[in-house]
C-alpha positions as CSV (number, residue, x, y, z in Angstrom):
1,X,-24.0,6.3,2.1
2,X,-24.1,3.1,4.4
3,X,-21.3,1.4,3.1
4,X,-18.3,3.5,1.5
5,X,-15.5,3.6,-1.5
6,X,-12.1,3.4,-1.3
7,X,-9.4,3.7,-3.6
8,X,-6.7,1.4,-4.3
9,X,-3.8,1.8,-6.3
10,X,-2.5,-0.1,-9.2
11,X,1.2,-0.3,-10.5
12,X,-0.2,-1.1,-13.8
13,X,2.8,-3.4,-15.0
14,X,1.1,-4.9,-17.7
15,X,0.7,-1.3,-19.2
16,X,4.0,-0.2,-19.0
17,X,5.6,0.8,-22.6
18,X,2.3,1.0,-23.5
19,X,2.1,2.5,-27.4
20,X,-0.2,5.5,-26.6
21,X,2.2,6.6,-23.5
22,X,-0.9,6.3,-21.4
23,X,-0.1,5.9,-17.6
24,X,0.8,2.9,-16.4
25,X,0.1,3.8,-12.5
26,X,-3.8,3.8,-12.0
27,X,-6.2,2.9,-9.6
28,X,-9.4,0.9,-8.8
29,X,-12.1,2.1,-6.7
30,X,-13.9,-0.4,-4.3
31,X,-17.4,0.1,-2.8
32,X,-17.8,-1.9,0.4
33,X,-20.9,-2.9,1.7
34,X,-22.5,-1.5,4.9
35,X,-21.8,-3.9,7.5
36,X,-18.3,-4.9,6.0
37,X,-16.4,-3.2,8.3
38,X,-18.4,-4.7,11.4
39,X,-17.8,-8.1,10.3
40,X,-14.9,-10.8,9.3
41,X,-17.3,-12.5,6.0
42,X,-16.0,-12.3,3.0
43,X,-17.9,-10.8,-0.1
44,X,-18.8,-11.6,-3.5
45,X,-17.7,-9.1,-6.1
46,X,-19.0,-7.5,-8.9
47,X,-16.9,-5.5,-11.8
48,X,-18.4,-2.8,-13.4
49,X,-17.0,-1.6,-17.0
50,X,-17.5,1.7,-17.9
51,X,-18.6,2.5,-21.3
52,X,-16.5,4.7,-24.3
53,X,-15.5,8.0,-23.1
54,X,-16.0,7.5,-19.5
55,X,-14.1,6.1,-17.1
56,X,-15.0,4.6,-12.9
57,X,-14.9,8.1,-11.9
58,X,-17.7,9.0,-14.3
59,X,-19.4,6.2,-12.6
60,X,-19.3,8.1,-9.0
61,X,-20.4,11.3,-10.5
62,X,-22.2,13.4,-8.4
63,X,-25.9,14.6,-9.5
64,X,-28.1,16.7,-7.0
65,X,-31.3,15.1,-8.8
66,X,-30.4,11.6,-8.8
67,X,-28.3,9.0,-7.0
68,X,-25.4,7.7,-9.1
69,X,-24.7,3.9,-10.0
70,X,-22.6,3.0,-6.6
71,X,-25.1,5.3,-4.2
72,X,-28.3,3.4,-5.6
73,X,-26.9,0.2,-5.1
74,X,-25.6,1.3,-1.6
75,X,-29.5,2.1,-0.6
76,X,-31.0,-1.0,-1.8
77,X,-28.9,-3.1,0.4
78,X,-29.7,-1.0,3.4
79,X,-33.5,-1.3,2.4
80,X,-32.5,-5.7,1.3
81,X,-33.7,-5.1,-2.0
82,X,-30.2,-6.3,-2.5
83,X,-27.8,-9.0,-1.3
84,X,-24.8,-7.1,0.1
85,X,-21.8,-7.1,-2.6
86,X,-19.0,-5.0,-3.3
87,X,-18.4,-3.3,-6.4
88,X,-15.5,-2.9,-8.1
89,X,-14.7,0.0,-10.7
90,X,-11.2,-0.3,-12.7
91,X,-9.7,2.2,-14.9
92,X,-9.3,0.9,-18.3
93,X,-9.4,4.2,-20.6
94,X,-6.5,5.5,-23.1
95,X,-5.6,8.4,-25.0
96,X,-8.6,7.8,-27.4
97,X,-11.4,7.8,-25.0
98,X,-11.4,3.6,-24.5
99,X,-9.3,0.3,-24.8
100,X,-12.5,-1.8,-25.5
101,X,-11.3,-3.7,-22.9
102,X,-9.2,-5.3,-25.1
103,X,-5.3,-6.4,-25.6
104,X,-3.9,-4.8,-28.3
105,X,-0.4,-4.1,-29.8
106,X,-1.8,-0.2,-30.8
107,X,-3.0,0.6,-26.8
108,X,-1.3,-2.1,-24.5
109,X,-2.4,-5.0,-22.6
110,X,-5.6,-4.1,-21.2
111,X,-7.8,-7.2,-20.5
112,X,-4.3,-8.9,-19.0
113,X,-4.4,-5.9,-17.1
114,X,-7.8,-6.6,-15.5
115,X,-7.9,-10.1,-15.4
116,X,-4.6,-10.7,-13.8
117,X,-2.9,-7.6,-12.4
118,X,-6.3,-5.7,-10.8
119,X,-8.0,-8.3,-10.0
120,X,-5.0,-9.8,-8.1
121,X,-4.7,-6.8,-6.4
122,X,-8.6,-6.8,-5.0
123,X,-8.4,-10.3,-4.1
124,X,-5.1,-9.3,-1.6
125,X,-6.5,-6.1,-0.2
126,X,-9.9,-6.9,0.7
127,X,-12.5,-9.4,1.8
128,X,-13.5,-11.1,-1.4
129,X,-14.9,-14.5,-2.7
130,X,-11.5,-15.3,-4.3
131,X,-13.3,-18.1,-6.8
132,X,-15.4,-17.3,-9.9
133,X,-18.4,-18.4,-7.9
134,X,-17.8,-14.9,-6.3
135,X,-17.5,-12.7,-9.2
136,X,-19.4,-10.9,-11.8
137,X,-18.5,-8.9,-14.5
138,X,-21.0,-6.0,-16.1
139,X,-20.9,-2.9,-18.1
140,X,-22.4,-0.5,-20.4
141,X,-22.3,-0.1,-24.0
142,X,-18.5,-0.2,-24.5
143,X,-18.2,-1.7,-21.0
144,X,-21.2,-4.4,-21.9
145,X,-18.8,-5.6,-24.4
146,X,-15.6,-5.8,-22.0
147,X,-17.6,-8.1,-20.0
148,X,-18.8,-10.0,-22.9
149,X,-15.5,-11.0,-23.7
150,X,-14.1,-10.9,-20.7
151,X,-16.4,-14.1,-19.9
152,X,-16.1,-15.4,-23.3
153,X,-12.4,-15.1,-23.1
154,X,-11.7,-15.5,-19.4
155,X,-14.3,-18.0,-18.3
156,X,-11.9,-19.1,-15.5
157,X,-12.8,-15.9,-13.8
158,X,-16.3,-14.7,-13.7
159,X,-19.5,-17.0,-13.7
160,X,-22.0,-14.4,-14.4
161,X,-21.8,-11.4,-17.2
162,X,-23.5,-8.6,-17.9
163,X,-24.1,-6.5,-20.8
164,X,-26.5,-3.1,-20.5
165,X,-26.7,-2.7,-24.5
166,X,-23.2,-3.8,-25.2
167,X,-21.4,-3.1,-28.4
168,X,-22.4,-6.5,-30.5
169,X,-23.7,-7.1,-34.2
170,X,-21.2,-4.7,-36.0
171,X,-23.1,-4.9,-39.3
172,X,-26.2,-3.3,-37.4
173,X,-24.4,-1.2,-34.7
174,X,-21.1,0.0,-36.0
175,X,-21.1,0.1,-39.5
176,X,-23.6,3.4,-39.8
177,X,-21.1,4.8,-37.7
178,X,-17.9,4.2,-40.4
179,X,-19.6,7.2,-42.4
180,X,-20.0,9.9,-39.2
181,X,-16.2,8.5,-38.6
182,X,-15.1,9.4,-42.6
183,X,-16.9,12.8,-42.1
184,X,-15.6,13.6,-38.9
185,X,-11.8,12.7,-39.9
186,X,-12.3,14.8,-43.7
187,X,-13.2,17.8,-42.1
188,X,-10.4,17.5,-39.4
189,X,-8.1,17.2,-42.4
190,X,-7.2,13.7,-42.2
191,X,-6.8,11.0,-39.6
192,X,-3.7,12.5,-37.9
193,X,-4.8,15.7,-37.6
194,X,-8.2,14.4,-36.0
195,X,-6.2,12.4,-33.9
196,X,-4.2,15.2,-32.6
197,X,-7.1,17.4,-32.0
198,X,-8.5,14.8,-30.2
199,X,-5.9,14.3,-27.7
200,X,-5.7,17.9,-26.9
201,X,-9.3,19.2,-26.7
202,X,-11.6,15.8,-27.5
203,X,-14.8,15.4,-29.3
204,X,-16.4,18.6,-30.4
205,X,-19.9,17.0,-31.7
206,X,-21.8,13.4,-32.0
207,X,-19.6,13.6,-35.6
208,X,-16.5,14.0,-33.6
209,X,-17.8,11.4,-31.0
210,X,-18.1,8.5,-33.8
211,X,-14.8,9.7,-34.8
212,X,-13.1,9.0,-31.6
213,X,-15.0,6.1,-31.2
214,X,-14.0,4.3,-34.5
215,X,-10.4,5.2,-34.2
216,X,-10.7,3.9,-30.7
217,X,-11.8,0.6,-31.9
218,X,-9.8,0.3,-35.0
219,X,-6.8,0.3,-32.6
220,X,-8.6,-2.7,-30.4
221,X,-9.2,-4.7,-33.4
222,X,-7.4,-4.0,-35.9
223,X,-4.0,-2.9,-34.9
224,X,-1.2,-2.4,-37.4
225,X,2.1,-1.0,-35.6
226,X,3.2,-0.3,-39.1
227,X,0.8,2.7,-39.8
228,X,1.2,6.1,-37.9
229,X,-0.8,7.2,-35.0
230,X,-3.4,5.6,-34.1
231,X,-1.6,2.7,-35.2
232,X,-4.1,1.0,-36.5
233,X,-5.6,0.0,-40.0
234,X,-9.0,2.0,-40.7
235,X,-12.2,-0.5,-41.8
236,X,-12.8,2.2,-44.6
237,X,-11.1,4.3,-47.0
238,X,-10.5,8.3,-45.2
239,X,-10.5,9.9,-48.3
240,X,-13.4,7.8,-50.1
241,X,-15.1,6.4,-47.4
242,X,-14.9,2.8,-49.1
243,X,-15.8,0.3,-46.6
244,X,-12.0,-2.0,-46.5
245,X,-13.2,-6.0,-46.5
246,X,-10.1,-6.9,-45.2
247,X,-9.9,-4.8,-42.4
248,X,-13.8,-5.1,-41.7
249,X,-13.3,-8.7,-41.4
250,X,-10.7,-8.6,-38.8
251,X,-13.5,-5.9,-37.0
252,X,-16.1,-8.9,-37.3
253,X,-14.0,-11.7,-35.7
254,X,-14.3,-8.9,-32.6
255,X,-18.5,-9.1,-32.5
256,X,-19.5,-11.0,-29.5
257,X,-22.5,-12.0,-31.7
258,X,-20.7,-13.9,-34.0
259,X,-18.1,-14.9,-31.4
260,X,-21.2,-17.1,-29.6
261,X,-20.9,-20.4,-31.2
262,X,-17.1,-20.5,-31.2
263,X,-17.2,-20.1,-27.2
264,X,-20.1,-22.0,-26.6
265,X,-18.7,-23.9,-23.9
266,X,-17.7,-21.0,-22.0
267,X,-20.8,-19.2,-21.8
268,X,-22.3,-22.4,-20.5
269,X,-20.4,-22.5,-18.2
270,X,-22.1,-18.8,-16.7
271,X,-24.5,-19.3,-14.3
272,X,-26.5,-16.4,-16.0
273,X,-25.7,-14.0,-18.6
274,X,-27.9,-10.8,-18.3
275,X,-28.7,-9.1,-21.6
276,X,-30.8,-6.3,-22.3
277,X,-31.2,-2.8,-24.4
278,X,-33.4,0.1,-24.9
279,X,-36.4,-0.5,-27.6
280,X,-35.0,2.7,-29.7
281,X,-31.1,2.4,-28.8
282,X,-29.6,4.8,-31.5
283,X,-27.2,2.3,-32.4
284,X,-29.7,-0.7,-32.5
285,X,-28.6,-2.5,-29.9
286,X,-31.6,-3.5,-29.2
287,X,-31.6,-6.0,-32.5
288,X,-28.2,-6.9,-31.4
289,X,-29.4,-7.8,-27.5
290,X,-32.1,-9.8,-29.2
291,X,-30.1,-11.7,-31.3
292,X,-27.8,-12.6,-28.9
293,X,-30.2,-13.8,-26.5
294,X,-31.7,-16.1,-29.3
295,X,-28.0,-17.2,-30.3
296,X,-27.0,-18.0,-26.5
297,X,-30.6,-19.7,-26.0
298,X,-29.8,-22.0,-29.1
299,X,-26.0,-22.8,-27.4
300,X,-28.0,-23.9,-24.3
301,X,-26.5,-20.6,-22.2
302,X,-28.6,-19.8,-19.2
303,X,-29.5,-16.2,-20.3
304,X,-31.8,-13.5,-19.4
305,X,-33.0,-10.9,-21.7
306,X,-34.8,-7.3,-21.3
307,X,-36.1,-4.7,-23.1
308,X,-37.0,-1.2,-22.1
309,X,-38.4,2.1,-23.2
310,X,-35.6,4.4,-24.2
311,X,-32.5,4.9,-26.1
312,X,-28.7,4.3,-25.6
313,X,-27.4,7.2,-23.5
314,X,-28.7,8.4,-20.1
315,X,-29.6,4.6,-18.6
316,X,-27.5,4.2,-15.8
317,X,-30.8,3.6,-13.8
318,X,-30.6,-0.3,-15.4
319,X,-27.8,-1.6,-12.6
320,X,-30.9,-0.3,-10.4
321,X,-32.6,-3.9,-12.0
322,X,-29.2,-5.3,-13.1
323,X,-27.2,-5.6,-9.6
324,X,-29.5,-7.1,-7.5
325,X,-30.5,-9.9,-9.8
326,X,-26.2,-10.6,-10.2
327,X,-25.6,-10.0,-6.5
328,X,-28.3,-12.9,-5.7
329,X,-27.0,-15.2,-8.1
330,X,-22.9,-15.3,-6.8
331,X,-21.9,-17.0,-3.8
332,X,-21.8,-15.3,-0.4
């Protein structure tokens, strides 16, 4: 590569005592921009949130065929098809494959964690923008919706946001997946036992992998300290597969769809907000990108929406369109 990655540790305060026993200690990796090195400049940032069941090492995985997410990046800005930027990658995962970016009393304090503690840390050990004019926050699926929120939440921050098919309109998206989750848990023999298998040898299909992914959420939104591992109230009946209203509800005040009006001024407040899907995402995302777009367009939010062929896995190659247009839009 031209430019390079480092790796910087994190003491991870704000996950200490955390519920799951997940490590506190983690780390961040940094790419730096070819010509940082050379130069005293400082240089506008830009987060990227990996999805569910990955994590920013997944993010540098190394593929003979194809460049991976930080390498492609790297090689536009030596061929100024980008502005030169550097990338940050934190580690946000937990026992059950992802924190949804998300504080929560079942997995620990994990968008404090990001918003105060690592980004802290990046703005003291390198060269940044230190001003929201200099950041940008972007992710897929899982991670699409960590940046959602993290803007809607922590406009103070970020003024641009990304979201590569993020997870949004939970009637459409995640409720098909409540049933895969009820089947996946019955034939584990209950929610404990899935739990436990999870932990020590992970999904073992696409019915395991909605599993994991609907215990993983139901501990970011609907936390209940009271129940057993995963500490967290379940949006449906495990032995009936009943959908819970109560508990779907609290899932519901999570969806960044519905969340639009309510933090209207913050997304205003974005200089862009980049939206887009694959025309047959699996989890129709793509009717949850569109709806967004139309919801932020009505709330006045400067937003950009695309749509392109393909489905919800295996699309990495967007931040090939995605970075450039965000590294051209922060300050520098």
């Amino acid at each position: 590569m031209h430019g390079r990655v480092l790796t910087i540790p994190v003491p991870g305060r704000c996950l200490e005592g955390n519920p799951l026993g997940d490590p506190a200690q983690r780390e961040v990796y940094a790419y730096l921009p070819p010509g940082y090195e050379s130069s005293a400049r400082r240089y506008p940032t830009i987060w990227l949130l990996a999805g569910f069941g990955a994590t920013h090492r997944s993010m540098l995985g190394f593929d003979p065929w194809k460049p991976n997410t930080v390498e492609a990046f790297d090689a536009q800005i030596a061929a100024s098809e980008a502005a030169p930027a550097i990338l940050i990658l934190p580690d946000a995962s937990n026992r059950w494959g992802g924190s949804q970016f998300l504080d929560s009393e079942a997995t620990g304090r994990y968008q404090t964690y990001l918003a105060e503690e690592v980004l802290e840390i990046v703005d003291a050990n390198l060269r940044t923008i230190p001003e929201r004019g200099g950041r940008a926050v972007i992710g897929r699926s899982s991670g699409g919706f960590g940046a959602l929120r993290l803007g809607m939440d922590r406009p103070d921050l970020f003024s641009i946001l990304g979201s590569h098919a993020g997870d949004a309109a939970f009637e459409i998206s995640m409720r098909p997946m409540l049933t895969s989750a009820a089947i996946a848990f019955d034939r584990a023999g209950g929610v404990e036992a899935f739990a436990a298998r999870l932990r020590s040898s992970g999904p073992g299909d696409g019915i395991d992998f909605d599993g994991a992914f609907i215990l993983a959420a139901s501990a970011a939104y609907a936390p209940d300290r009271s129940e057993r591992l995963p500490y967290a109230a379940l949006p449906f009946d495990p032995r009936s597969a009943e959908l819970r209203p109560e508990v779907w509800g609290r899932w519901l005040e999570h969806d960044p769809l519905l969340r639009i009006e309510g933090a209207a001024d913050a997304l205003r407040s974005m200089r862009l907000v980049f939206l887009d899907a694959g025309d047959r995402d699996e989890h129709g995302l793509q009717f949850a990108a569109r709806r967004m777009f139309a919801a932020m367009q009505a709330q006045g939010v400067a937003v950009r929406h695309q749509e392109f062929p393909g489905g919800h896995r295996g699309t990495s190659m967007r931040y090939e369109t995605s970075l450039p247009i965000l590294a051209g839009a922060l300050d520098a």
